[in-house]
C-alpha positions as CSV (number, residue, x, y, z in Angstrom):
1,X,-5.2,-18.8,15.9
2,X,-5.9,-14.5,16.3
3,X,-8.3,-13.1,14.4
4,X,-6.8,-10.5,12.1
5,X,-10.5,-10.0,10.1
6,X,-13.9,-9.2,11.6
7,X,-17.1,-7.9,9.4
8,X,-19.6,-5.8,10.9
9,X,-22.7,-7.3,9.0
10,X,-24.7,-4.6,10.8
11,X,-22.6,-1.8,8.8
12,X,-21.6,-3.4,6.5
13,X,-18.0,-3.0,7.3
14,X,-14.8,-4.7,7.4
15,X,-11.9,-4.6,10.0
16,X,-8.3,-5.9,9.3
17,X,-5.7,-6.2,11.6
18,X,-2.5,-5.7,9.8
19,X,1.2,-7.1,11.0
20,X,3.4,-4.4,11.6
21,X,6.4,-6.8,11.7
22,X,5.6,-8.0,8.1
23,X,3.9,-4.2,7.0
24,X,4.8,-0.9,7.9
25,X,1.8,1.3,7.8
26,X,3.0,2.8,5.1
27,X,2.8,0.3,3.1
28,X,-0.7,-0.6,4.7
29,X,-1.8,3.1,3.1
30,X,-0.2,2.7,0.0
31,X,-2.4,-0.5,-0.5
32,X,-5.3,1.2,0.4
33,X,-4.7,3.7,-2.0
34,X,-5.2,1.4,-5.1
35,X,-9.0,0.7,-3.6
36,X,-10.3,4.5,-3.1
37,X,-12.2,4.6,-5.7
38,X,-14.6,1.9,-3.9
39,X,-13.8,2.3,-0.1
40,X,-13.2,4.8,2.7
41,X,-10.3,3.8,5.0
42,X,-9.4,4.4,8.6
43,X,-6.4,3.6,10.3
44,X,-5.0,3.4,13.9
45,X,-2.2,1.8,15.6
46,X,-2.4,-0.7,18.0
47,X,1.0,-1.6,19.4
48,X,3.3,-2.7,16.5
49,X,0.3,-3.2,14.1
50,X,-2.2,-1.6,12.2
51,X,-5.7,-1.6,12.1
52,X,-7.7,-0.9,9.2
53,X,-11.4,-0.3,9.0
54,X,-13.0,-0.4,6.2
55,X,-16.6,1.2,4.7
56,X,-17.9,0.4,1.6
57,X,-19.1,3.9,-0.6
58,X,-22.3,3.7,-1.6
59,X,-23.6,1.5,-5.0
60,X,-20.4,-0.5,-4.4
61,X,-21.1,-4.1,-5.3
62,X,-19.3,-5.7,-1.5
63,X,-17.9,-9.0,-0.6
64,X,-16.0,-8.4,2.8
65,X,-14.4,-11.5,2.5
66,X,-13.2,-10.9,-1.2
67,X,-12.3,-7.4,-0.3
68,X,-10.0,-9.1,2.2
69,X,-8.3,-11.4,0.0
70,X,-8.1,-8.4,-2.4
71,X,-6.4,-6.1,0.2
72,X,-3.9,-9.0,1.1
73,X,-2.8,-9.4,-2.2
74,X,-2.2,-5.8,-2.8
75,X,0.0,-5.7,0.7
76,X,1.9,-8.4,-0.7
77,X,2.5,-6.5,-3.7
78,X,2.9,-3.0,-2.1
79,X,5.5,-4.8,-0.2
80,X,7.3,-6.1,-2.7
81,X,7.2,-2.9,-5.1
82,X,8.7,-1.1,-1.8
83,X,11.4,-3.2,-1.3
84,X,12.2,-3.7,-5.2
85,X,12.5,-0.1,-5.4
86,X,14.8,0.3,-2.4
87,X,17.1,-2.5,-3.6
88,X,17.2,-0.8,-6.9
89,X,17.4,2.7,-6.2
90,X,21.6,3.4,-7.2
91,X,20.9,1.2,-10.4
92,X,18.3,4.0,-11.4
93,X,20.2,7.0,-10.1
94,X,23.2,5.7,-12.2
95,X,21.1,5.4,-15.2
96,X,19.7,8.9,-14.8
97,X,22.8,10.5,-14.4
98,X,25.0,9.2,-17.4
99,X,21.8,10.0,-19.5
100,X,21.8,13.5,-18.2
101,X,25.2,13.5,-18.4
102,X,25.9,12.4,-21.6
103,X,23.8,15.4,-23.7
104,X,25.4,17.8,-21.3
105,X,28.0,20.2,-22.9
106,X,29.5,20.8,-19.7
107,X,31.7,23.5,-21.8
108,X,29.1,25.8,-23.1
109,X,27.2,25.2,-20.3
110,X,26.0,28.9,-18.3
């Protein structure tokens, strides 16, 4: 088994190592972007994955380990909003553009 998590206990700080087969590091940033309000991020490449460290701000209540499991679930769902969106991006479009379309007097129209 590869470790993907390590905890500095020292620091109080928490290291994920994030598939980039399974997650872009987009999406990796995107996820991290939900938790800003409690944590600083860092991010670096190594090879096809990501590494992401992360620092508690201060008068955060911490659990590395439920951050982790946190962070996981928000990749998965990152993820899956990404690819949702993607699959669905025409459908939308098409939407948009007959409701434009269908207020617009093309005729009178400068």
């Amino acid at each position: 088994m590869i470790a993907f998590i390590t905890k500095n206990h020292e620091n109080n700080r928490l290291e994920l190592l994030v598939d980039g087969a399974i997650f872009p590091v987009a999406i990796a940033m995107k996820a991290a972007y939900t938790f800003l309000d409690r944590c600083y991020f860092f991010f670096k490449k190594d090879g096809e994955n990501t590494v992401v460290q992360i620092h508690p701000k201060e008068n955060q209540r911490w659990s590395g380990e439920t951050f982790a499991m946190e962070y996981s679930d928000e990749l998965i769902a990152t993820l899956l909003r990404d690819t949702l969106e993607k699959e669905n991006k025409t459908i939308r479009e098409t939407i948009v553009k007959r409701a434009l379309s269908s207020y617009l007097d093309e005729e009178n129209f400068v």
